[in-house]
N, C-alpha and C positions, 0 to 999 in steps of 0.2 A: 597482573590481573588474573585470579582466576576464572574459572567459568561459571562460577554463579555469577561474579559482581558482573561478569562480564554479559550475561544473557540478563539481569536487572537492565541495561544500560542501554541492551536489545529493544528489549519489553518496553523501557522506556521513548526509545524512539520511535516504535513504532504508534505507540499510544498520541504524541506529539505530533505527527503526521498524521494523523486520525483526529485533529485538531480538538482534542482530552486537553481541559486545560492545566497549570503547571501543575498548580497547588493539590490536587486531585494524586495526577502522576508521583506528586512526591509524593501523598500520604499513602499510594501503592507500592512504589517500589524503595524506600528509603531515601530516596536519592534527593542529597539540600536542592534548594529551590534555586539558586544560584547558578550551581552546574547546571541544571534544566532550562534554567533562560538560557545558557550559553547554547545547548545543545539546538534547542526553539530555533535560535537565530542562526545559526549553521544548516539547518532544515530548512529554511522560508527559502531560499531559491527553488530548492527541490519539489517542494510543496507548489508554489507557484508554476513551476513550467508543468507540474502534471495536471494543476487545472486548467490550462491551455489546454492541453491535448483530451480533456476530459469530454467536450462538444464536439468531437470530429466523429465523422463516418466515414465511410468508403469512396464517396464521393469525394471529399474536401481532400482525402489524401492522394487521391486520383491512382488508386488502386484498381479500378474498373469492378467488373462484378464479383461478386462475392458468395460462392456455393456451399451452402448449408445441408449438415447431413443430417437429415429426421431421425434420423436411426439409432438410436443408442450403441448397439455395439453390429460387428458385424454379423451374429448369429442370426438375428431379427431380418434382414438386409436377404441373406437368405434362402430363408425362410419364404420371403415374397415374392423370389424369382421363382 
């Protein structure tokens, strides 16, 4: 496999995880509808445990608190002080 078919095969999985349906993905990337189902159903675990983990915060993962920097970079930061 070169690295075109092989970054089509990419692009295509990614687009399938991004729940793009088949028919679509094929008429983007070449790729038969066939191997796309196959790939679909090799994804759907994958797919599924990341929307689990989609609803969690800080709390649910009992991470404790969680510090946010305002700051875009450190020049700003400072700047303030």
């Amino acid at each position: 496999m070169n690295n075109t078919t092989k970054a089509k095969y990419d692009v295509a999985e990614r687009m399938l995880k991004g729940k793009i349906p088949v028919e679509e993905v094929s008429l983007m990337t070449g790729i038969n509808i066939e191997e796309l189902k196959k790939m679909e159903e090799n994804l759907a675990p994958q797919v599924r445990d990341a929307k689990i983990l989609q609803d969690l915060d800080n709390v649910d993962l009992n991470i404790g608190e969680i510090l946010i920097d305002n700051y875009g970079n450190d020049e700003q930061a400072d700047e303030d002080w």
